[in-house]
C-alpha positions as a Python dict, from the first residue, in 0.01 Angstrom:
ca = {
    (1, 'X'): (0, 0, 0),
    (2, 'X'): (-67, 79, 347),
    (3, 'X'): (168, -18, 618),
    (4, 'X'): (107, -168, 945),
    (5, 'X'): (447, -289, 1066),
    (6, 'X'): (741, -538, 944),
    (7, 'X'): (827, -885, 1029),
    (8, 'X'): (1226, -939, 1104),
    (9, 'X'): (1357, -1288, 975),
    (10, 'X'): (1670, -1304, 1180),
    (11, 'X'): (1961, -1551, 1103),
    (12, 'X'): (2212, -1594, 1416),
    (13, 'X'): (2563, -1702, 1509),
    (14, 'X'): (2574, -2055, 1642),
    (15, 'X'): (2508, -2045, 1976),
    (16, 'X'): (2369, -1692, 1997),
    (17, 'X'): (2045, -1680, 1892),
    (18, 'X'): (1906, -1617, 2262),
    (19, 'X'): (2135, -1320, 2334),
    (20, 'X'): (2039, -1156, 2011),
    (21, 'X'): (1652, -1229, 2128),
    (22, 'X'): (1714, -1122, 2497),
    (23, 'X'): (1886, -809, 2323),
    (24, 'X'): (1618, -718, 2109),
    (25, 'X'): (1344, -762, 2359),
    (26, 'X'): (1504, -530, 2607),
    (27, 'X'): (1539, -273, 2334),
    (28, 'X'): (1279, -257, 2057),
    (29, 'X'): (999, -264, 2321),
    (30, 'X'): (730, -260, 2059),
    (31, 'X'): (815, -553, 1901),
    (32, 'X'): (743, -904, 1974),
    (33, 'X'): (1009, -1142, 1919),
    (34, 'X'): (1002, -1542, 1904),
    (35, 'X'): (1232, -1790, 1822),
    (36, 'X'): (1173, -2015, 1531),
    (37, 'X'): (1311, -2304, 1371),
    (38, 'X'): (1388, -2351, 1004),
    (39, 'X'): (1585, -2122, 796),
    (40, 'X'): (1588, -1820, 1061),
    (41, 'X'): (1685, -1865, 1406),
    (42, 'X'): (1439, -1527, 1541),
    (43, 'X'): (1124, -1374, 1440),
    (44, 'X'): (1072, -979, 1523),
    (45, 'X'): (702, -834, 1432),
    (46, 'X'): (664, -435, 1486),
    (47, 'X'): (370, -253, 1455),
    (48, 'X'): (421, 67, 1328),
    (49, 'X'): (295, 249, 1047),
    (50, 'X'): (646, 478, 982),
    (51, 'X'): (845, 369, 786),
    (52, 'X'): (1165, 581, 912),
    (53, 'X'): (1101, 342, 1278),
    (54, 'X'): (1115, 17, 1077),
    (55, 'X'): (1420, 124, 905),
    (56, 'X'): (1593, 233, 1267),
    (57, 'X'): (1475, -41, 1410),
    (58, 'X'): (1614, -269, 1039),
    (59, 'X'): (1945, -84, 1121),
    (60, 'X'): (1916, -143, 1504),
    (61, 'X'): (1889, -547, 1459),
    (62, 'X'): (2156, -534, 1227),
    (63, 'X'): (2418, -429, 1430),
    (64, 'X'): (2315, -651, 1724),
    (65, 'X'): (2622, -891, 1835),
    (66, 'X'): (2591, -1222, 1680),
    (67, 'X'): (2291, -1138, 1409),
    (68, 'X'): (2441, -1270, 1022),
    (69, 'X'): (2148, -1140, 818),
    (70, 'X'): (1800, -979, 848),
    (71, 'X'): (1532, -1023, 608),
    (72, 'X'): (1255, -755, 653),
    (73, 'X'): (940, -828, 516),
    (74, 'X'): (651, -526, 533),
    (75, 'X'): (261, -644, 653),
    (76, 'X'): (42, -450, 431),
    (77, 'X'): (-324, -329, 550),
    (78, 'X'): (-458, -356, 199),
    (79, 'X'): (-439, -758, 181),
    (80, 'X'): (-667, -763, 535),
    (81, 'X'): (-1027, -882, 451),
}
């Protein structure tokens, strides 16, 4: 498999899902971040082929006031046509 970056599903507090997006915008500046409706409140995308900078950046979102859970789902360059 050959990474190319992660998408962050990000489930927030009531009533904090744009502090946790304002937060991660001014910090993970390679990532672009939306929200979303449906079952996550935020959507992160990084691209980055290390996997050590998805995990910091995993572990960064994490511990972001007002962020429940964090699903982390890895975009692999093989499935590209």
């Amino acid at each position: 498999m050959g990474i190319e970056g992660a998408y962050f599903f990000i489930e927030t507090r009531v009533g904090e899902t744009r502090g946790v997006l304002r937060k991660i915008k001014e910090t993970v500046r390679e990532a672009e971040s939306s929200m979303i409706t449906g079952p996550y409140d935020v959507v992160t995308i990084v691209r980055c082929k290390e996997l050590d900078k998805i995990g910091s950046t995993e572990t960064f979102i994490k511990a972001v006031p007002g962020v429940i859970r964090v699903v982390a789902c890895l975009i692999d360059t093989k499935t590209k046509k």
